[in-house]
ZADO-1210 file (C-alpha; in nm, 4 decimals, padded with zeros to 6 digits):
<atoms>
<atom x="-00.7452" y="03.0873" z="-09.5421" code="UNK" pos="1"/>
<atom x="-00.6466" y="02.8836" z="-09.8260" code="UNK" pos="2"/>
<atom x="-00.3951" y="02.5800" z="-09.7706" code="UNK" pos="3"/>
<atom x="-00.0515" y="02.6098" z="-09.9971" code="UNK" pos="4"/>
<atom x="-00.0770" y="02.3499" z="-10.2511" code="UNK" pos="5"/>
<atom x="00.1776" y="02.0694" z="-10.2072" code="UNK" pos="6"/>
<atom x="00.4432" y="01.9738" z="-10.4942" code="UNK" pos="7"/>
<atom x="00.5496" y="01.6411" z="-10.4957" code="UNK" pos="8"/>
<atom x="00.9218" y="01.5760" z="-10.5418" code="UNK" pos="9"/>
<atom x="00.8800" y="01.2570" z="-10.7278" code="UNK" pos="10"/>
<atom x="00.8568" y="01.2261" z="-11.0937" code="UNK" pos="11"/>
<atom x="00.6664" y="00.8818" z="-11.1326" code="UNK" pos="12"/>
<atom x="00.7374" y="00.7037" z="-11.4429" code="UNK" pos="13"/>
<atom x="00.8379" y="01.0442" z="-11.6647" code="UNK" pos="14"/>
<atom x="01.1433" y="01.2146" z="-11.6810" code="UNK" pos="15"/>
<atom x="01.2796" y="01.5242" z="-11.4643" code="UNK" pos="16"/>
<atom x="01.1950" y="01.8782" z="-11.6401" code="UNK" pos="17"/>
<atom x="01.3972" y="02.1540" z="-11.6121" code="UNK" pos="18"/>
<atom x="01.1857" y="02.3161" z="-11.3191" code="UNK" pos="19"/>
<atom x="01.1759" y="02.0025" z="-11.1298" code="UNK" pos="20"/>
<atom x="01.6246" y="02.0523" z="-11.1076" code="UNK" pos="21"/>
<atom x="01.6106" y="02.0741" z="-10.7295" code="UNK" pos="22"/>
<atom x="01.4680" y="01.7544" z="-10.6823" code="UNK" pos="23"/>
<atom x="01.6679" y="01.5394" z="-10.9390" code="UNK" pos="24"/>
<atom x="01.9530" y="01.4448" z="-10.6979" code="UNK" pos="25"/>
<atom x="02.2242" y="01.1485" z="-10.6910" code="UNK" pos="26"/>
<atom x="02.3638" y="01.2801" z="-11.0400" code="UNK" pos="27"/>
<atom x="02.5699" y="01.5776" z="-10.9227" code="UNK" pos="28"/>
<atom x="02.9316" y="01.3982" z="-11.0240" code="UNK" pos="29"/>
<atom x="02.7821" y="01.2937" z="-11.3921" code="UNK" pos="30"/>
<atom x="02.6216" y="01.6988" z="-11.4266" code="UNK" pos="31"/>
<atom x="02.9219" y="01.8141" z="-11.4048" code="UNK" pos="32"/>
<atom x="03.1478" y="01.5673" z="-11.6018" code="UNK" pos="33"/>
<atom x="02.8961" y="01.5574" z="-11.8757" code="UNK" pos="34"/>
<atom x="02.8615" y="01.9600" z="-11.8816" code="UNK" pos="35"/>
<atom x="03.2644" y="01.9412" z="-11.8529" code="UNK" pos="36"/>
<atom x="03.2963" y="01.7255" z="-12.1581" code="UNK" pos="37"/>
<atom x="03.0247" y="01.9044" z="-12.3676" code="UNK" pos="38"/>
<atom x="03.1861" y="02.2342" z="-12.2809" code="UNK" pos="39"/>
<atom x="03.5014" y="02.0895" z="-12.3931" code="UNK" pos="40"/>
<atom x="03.3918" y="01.9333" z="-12.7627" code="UNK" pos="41"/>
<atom x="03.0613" y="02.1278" z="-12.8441" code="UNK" pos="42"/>
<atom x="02.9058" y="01.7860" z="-12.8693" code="UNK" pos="43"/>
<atom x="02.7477" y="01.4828" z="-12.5940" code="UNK" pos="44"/>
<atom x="02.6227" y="01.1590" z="-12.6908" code="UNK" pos="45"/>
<atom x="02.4788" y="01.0802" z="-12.3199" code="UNK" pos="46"/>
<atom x="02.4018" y="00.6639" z="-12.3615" code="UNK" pos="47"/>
<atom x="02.2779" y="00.4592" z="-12.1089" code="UNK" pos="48"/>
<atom x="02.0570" y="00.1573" z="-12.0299" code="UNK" pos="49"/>
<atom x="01.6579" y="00.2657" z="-12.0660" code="UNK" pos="50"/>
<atom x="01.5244" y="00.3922" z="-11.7790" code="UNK" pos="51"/>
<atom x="01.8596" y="00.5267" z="-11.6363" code="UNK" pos="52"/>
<atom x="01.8063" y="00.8634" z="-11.6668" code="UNK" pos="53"/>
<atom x="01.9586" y="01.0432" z="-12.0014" code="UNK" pos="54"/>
<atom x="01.6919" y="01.2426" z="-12.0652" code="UNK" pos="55"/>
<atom x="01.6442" y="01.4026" z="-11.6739" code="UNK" pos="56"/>
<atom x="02.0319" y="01.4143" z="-11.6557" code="UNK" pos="57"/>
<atom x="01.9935" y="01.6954" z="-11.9665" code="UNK" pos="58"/>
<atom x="01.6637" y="01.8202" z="-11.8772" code="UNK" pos="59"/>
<atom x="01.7513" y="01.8456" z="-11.4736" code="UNK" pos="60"/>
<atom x="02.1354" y="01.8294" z="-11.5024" code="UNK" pos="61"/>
<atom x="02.3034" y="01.9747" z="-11.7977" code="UNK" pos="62"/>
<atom x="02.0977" y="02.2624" z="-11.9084" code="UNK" pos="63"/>
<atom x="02.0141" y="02.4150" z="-11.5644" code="UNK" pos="64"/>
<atom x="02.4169" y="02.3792" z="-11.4934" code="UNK" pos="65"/>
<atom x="02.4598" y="02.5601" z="-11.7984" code="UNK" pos="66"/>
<atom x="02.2051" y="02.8463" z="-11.6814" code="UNK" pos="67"/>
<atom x="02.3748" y="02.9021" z="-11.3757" code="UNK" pos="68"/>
<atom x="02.7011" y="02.9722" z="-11.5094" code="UNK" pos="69"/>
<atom x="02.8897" y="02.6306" z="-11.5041" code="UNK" pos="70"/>
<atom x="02.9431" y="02.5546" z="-11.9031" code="UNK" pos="71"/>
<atom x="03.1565" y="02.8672" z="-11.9954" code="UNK" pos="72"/>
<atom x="03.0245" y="03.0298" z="-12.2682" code="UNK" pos="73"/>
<atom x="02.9982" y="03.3601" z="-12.4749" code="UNK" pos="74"/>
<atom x="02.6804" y="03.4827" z="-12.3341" code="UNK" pos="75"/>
<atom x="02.4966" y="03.4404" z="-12.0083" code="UNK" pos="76"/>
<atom x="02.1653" y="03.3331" z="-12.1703" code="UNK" pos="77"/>
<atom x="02.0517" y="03.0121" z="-12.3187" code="UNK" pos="78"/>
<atom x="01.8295" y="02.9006" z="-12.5820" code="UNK" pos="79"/>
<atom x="01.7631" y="02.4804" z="-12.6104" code="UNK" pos="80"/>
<atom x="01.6296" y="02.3770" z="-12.9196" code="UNK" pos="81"/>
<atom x="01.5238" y="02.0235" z="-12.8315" code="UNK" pos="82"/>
<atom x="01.2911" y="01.7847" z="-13.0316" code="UNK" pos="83"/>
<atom x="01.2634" y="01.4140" z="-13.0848" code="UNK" pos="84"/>
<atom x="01.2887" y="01.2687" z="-13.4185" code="UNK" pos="85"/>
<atom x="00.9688" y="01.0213" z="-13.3821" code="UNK" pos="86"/>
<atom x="00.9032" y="00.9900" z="-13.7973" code="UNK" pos="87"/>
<atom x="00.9715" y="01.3263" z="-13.9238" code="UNK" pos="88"/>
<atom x="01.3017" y="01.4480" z="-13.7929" code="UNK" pos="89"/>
<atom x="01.3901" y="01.6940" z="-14.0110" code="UNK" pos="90"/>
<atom x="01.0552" y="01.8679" z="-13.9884" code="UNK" pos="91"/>
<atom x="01.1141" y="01.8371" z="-13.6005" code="UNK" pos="92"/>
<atom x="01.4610" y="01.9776" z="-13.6635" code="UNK" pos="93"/>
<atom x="01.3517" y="02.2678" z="-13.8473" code="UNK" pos="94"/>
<atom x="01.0600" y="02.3861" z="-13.5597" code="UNK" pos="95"/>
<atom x="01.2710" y="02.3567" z="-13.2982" code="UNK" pos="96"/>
<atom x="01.5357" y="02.5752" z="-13.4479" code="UNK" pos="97"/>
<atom x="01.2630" y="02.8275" z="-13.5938" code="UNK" pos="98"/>
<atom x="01.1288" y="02.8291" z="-13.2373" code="UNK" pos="99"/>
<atom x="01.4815" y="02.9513" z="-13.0729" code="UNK" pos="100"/>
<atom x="01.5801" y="03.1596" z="-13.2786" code="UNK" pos="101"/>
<atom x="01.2898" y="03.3520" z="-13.3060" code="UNK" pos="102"/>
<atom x="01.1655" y="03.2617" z="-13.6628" code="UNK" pos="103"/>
<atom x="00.8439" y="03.2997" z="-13.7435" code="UNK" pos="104"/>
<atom x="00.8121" y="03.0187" z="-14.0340" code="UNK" pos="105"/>
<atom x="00.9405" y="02.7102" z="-13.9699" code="UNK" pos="106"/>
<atom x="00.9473" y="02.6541" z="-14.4256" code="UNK" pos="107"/>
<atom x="01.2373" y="02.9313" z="-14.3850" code="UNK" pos="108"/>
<atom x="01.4508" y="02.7086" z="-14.2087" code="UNK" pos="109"/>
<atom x="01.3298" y="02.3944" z="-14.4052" code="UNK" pos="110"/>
<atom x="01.4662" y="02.5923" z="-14.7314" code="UNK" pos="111"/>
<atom x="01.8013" y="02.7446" z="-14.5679" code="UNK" pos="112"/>
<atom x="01.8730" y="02.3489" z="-14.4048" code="UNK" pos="113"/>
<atom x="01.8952" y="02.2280" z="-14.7359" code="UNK" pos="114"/>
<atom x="02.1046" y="02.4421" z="-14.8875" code="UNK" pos="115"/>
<atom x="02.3966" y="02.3119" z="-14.6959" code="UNK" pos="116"/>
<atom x="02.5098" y="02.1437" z="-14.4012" code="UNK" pos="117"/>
<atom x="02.6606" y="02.4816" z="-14.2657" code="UNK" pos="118"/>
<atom x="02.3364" y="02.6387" z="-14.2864" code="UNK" pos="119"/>
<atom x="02.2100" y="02.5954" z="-13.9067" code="UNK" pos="120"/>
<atom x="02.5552" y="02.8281" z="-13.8031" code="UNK" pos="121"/>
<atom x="02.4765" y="03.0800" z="-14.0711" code="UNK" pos="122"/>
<atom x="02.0965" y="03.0390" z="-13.9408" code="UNK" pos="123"/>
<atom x="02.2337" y="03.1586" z="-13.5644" code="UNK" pos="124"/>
<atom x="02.4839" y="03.3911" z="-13.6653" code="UNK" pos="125"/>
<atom x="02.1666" y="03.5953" z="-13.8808" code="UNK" pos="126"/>
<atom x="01.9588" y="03.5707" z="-13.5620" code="UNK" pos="127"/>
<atom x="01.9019" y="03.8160" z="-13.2469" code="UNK" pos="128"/>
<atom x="02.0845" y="03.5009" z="-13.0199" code="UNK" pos="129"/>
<atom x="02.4082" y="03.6180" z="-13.2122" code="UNK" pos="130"/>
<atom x="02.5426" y="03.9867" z="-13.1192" code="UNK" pos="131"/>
<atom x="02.7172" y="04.1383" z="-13.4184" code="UNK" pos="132"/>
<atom x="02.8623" y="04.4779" z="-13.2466" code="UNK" pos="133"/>
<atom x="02.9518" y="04.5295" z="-13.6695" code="UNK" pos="134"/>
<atom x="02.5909" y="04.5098" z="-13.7958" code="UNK" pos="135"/>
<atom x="02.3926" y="04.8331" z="-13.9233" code="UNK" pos="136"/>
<atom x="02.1458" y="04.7517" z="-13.6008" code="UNK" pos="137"/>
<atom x="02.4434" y="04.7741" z="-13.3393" code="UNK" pos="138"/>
<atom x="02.6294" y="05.0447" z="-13.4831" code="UNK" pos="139"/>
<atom x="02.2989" y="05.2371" z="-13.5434" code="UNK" pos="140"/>
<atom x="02.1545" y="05.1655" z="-13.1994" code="UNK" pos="141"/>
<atom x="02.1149" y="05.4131" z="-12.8651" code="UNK" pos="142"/>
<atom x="02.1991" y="05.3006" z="-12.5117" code="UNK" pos="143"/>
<atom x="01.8446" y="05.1735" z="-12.4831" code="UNK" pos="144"/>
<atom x="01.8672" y="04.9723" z="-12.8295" code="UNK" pos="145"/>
<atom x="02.2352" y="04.8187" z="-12.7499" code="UNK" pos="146"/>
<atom x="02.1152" y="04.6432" z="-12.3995" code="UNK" pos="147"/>
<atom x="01.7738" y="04.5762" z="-12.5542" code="UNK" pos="148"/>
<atom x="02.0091" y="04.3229" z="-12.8238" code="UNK" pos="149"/>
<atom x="02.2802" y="04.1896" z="-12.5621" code="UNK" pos="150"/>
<atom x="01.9434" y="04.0859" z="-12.3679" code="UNK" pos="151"/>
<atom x="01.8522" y="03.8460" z="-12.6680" code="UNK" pos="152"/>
<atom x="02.1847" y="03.7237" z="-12.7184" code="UNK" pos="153"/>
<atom x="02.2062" y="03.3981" z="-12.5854" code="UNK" pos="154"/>
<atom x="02.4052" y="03.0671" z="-12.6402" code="UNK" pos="155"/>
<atom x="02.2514" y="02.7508" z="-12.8451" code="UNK" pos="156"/>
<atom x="02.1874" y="02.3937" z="-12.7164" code="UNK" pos="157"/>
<atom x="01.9960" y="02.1704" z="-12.9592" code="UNK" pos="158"/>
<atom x="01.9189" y="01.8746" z="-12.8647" code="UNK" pos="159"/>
<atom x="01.8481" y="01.5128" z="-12.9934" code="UNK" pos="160"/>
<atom x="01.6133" y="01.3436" z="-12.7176" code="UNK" pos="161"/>
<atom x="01.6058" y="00.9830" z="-12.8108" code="UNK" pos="162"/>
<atom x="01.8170" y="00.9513" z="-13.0712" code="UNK" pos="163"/>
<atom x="01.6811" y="00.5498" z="-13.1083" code="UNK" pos="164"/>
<atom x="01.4020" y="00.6852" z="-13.2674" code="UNK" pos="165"/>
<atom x="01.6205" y="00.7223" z="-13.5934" code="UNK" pos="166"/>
<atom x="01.6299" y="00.3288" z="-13.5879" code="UNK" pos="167"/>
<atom x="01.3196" y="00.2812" z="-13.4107" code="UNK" pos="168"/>
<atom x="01.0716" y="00.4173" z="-13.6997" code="UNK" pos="169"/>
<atom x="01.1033" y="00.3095" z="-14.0118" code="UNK" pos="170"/>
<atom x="01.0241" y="00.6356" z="-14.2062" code="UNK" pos="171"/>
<atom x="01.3511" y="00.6901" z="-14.0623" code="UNK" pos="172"/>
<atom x="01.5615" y="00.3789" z="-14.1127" code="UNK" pos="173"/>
<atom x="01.4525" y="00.0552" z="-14.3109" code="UNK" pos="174"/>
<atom x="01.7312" y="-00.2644" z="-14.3789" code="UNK" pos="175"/>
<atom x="02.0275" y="-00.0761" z="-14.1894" code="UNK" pos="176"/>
<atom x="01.9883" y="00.2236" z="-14.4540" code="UNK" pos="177"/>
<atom x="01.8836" y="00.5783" z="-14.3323" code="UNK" pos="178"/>
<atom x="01.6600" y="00.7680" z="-14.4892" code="UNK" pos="179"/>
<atom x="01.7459" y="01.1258" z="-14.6727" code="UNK" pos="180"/>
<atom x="01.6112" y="01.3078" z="-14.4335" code="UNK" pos="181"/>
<atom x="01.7732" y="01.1281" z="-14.1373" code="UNK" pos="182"/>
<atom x="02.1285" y="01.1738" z="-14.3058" code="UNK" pos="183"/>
<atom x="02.0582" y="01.5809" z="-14.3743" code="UNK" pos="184"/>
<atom x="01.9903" y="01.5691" z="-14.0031" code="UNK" pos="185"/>
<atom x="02.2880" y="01.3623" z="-13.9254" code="UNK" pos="186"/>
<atom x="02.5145" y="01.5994" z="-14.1533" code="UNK" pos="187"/>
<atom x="02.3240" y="01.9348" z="-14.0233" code="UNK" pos="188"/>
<atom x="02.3988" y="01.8576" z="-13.6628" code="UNK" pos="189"/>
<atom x="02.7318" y="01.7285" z="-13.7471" code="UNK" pos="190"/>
<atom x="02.8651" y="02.0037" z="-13.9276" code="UNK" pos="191"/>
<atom x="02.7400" y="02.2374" z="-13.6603" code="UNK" pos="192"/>
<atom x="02.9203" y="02.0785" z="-13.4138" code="UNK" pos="193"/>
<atom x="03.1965" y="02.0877" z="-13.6496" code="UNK" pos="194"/>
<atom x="03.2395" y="02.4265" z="-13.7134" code="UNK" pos="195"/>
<atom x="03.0989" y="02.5418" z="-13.3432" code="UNK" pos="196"/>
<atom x="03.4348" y="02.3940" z="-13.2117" code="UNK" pos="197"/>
<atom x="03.6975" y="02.4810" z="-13.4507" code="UNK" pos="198"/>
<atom x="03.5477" y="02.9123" z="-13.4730" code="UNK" pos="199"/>
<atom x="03.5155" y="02.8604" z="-13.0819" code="UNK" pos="200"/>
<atom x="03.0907" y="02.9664" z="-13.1399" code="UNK" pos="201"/>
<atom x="02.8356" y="02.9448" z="-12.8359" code="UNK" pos="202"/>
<atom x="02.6939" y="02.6251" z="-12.9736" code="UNK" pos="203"/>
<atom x="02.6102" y="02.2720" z="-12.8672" code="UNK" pos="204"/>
<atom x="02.4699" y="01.9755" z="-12.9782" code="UNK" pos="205"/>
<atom x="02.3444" y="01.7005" z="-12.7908" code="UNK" pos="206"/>
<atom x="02.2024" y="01.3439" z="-12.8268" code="UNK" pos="207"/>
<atom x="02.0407" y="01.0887" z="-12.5996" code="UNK" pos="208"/>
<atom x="02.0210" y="00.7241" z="-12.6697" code="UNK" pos="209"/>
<atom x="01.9614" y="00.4217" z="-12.5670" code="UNK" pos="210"/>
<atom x="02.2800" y="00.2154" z="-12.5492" code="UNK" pos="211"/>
<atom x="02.1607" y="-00.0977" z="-12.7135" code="UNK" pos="212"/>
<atom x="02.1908" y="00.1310" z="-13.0211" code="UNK" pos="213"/>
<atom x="02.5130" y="00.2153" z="-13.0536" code="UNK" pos="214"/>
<atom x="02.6263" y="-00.0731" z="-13.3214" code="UNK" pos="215"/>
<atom x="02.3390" y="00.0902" z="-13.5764" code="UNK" pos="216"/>
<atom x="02.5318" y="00.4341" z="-13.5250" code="UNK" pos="217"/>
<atom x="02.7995" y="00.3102" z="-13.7939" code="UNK" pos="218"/>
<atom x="02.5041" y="00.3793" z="-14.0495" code="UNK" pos="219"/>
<atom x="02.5928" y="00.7096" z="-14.0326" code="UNK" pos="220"/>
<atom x="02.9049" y="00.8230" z="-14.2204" code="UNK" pos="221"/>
<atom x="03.1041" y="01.0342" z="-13.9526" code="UNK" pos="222"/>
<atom x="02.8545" y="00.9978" z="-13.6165" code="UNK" pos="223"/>
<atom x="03.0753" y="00.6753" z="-13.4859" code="UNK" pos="224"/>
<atom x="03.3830" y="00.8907" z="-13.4655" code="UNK" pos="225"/>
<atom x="03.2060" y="01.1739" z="-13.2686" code="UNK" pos="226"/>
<atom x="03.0424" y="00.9124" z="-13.0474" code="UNK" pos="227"/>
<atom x="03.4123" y="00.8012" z="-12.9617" code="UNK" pos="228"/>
<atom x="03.5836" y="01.1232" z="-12.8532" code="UNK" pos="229"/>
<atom x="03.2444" y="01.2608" z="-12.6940" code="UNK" pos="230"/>
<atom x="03.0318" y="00.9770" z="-12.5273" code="UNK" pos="231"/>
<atom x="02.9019" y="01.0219" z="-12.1467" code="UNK" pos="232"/>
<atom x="02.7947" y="00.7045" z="-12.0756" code="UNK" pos="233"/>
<atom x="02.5041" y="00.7070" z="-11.7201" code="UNK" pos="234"/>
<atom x="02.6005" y="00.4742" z="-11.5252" code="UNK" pos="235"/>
<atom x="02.3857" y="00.3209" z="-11.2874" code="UNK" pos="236"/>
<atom x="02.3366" y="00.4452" z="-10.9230" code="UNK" pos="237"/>
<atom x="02.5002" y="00.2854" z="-10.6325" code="UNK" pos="238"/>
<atom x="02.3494" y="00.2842" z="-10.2674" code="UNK" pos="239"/>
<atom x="02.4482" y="00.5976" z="-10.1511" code="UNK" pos="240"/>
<atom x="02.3320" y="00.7927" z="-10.4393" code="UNK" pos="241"/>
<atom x="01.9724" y="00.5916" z="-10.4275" code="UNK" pos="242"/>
<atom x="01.9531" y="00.6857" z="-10.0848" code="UNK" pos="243"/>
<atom x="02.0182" y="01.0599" z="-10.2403" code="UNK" pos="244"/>
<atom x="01.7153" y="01.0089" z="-10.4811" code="UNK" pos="245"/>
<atom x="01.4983" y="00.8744" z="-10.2109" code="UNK" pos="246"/>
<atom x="01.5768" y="01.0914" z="-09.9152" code="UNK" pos="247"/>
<atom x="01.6892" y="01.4343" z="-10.0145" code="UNK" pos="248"/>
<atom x="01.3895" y="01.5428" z="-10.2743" code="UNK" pos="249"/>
<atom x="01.1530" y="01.4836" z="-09.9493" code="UNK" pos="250"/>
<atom x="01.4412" y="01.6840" z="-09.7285" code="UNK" pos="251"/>
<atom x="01.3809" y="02.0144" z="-09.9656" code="UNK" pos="252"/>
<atom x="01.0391" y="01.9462" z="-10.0555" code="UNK" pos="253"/>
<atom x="00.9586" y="01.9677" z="-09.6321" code="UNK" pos="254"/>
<atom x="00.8346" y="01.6254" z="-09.6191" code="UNK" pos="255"/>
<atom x="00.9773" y="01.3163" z="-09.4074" code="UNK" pos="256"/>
<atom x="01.0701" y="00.9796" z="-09.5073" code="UNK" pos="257"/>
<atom x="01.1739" y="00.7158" z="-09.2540" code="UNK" pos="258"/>
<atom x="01.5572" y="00.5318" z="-09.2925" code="UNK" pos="259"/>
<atom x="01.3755" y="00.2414" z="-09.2378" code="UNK" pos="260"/>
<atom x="01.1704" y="00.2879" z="-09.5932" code="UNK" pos="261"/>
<atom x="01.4542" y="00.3898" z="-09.7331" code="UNK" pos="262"/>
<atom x="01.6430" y="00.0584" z="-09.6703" code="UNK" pos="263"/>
<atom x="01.3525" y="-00.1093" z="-09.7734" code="UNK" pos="264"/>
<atom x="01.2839" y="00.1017" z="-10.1122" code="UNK" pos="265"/>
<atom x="01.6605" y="00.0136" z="-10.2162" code="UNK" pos="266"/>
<atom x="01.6588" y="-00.3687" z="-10.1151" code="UNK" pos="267"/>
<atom x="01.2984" y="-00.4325" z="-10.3159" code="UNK" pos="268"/>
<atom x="01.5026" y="-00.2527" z="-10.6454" code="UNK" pos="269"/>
<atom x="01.5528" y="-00.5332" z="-10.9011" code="UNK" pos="270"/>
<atom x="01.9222" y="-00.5200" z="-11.1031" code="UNK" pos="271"/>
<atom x="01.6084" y="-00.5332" z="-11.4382" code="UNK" pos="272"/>
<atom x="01.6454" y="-00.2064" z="-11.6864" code="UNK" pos="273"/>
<atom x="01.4049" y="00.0591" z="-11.5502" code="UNK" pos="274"/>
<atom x="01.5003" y="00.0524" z="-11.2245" code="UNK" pos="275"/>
<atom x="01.4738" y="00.4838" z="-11.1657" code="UNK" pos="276"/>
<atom x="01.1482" y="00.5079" z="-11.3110" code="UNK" pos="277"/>
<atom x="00.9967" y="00.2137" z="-11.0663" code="UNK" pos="278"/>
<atom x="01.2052" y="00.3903" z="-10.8019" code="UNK" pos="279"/>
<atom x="01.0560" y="00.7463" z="-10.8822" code="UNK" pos="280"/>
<atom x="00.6776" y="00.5838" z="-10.9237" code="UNK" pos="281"/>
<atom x="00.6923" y="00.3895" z="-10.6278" code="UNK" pos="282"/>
<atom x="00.7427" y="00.7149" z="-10.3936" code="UNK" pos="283"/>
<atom x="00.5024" y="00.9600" z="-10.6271" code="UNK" pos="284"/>
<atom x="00.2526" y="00.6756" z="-10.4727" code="UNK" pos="285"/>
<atom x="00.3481" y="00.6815" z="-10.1062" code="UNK" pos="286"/>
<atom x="00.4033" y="01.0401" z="-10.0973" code="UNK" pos="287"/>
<atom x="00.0465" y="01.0835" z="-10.2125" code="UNK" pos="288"/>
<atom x="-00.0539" y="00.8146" z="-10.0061" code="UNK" pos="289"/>
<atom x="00.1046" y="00.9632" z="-09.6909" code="UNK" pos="290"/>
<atom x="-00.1533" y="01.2711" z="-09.6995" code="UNK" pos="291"/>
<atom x="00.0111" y="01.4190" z="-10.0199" code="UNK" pos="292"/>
<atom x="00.3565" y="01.4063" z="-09.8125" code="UNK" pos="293"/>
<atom x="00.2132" y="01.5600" z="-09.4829" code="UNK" pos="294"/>
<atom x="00.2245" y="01.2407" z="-09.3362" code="UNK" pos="295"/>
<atom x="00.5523" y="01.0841" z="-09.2764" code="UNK" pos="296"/>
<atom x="00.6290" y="00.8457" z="-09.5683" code="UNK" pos="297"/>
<atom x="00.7131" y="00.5307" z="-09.3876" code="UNK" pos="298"/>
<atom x="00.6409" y="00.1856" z="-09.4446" code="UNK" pos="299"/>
<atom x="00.2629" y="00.1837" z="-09.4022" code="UNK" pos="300"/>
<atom x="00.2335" y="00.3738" z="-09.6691" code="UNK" pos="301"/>
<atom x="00.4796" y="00.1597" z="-09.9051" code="UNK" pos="302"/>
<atom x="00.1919" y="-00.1166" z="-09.8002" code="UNK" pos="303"/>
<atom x="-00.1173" y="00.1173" z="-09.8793" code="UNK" pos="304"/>
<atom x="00.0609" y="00.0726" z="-10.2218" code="UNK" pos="305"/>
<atom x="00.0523" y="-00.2678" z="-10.2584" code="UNK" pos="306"/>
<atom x="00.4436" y="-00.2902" z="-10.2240" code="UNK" pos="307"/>
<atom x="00.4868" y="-00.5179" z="-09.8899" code="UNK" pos="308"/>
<atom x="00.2577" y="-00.6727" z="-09.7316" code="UNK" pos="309"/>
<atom x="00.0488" y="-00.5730" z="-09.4527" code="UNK" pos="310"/>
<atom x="00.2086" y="-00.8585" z="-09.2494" code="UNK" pos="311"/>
<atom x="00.5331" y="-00.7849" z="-09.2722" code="UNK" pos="312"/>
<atom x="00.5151" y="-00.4409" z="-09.1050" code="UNK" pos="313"/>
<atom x="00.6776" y="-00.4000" z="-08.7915" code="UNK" pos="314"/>
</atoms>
């Protein structure tokens, strides 16, 4: 009989995916304040320190809270266009959307996205994610046909992961100045979220960045002013909520972890940026060194990793 394959709960040094939701844990307050406030404006510039988590807290947080029901909106479903900018954001831009709504060349939306800054909401509203019950298909439709179309209506997320990387690259931003690409993505996204909130339409826009970025934001005519009605700043974890991350991923996973390593795993955290992803790496290595989590993860196994001595175990 073949053995069930173990999963471990811990991330190591990369982020939370969406499938990996049950196990990101010591958030819960932020998920729903952040999916509160992006309900609430249509746009969410989550900032934080690197390493703290932005990009699981969307990924793990946001979106599946949106899934299940918790960010009101017109339809049940979802669709996340996501990308990062690295050097080429509006060809990034322009496959993620193509991808979601169901677009088979990518140079379609290139040409539409540069006709105007409206052009992404006139993109969606032309799609199968939007349900027209006054277009030739609805009206023209059987029984069959009509549920067949509200099953591929769905809301729109599209995400920014890492905005920094307008700053970061410079193909993107050289001697404070954006390039023309990055302001057409800048006024795309903008005017989407723009025009999503004041016509009430199922669409979102969100960005993740590094904090230490903020003061380069101003190079963008308008972004400051949507960063200050509509920024969710992470904050860092306190001790109960690392005891969360530590001890409740093994809980659900059916592993064990010993208070004592717990205490230990929180004291050895430095106050350094980074922190989570240490955190996360450290246990991927004693979980797989404690018999890929059959074992009991205790302190042994935090030494079989090189991170206490031998003689300091009890």
């Amino acid at each position: 009989m073949f053995e069930a394959e173990q999963i471990c709960p811990y991330t190591g040094l990369r982020s939370f995916t969406e499938e990996e939701s049950l196990y990101f844990k010591g958030r819960e307050e932020d998920i729903d304040q952040a999916t509160e406030q992006l309900q609430r404006n249509k746009f969410l510039m989550l900032t934080g320190a690197s390493g703290d988590g932005k990009s699981s807290l969307i990924y793990a947080g946001i979106i599946p809270n949106a899934r299940a029901g918790f960010l009101k909106s017109k339809y049940t479903q979802w669709c996340v266009a996501d990308f990062r900018p690295e050097r080429t954001p509006f060809h990034n831009l322009c496959k993620s959307i193509a991808r979601q709504l169901d677009i088979a060349n990518p140079y379609t939306v290139q040409a539409e996205l540069n006709h105007g800054f409206s052009a992404i909401i006139d993109l969606y509203r032309n799609s199968k994610r939007n349900l027209d019950t006054n277009s030739m298909a609805w009206q023209m439709a059987d029984d069959a046909g009509k549920a067949a179309l509200k099953r591929e209506a769905a809301n729109l997320i599209i995400l920014v992961d890492q905005f920094e990387e307008f700053f970061t690259n410079p193909e993107n931003y050289h001697k404070g100045v954006p390039s023309g690409d990055a302001n057409l993505v800048l006024n795309l996204l903008l005017e989407t979220a723009r025009i999503a909130l004041e016509e009430d339409l199922p669409i979102y826009i969100v960005f993740t960045m590094r904090s230490d970025y903020i003061g380069q934001c101003a190079a963008f005519r308008g972004l400051p002013e949507y960063i200050g009605f509509s920024q969710f700043f992470v904050p860092r974890l306190n001790r109960t909520q690392l005891q969360q991350v530590i001890e409740e991923p093994a809980i659900l996973s059916g592993n064990r972890i010993t208070r004592r390593l717990t205490e230990r795993l929180i004291h050895d955290l430095t106050e350094g940026v980074d922190q989570l992803p240490i955190l996360q790496h450290a246990l991927n290595q004693i979980w797989h060194a404690a018999d890929n989590g059959k074992e009991e993860m205790d302190l042994i196994h935090y030494a079989m990793v090189g991170g206490m001595s031998v003689n300091e175990l009890p």
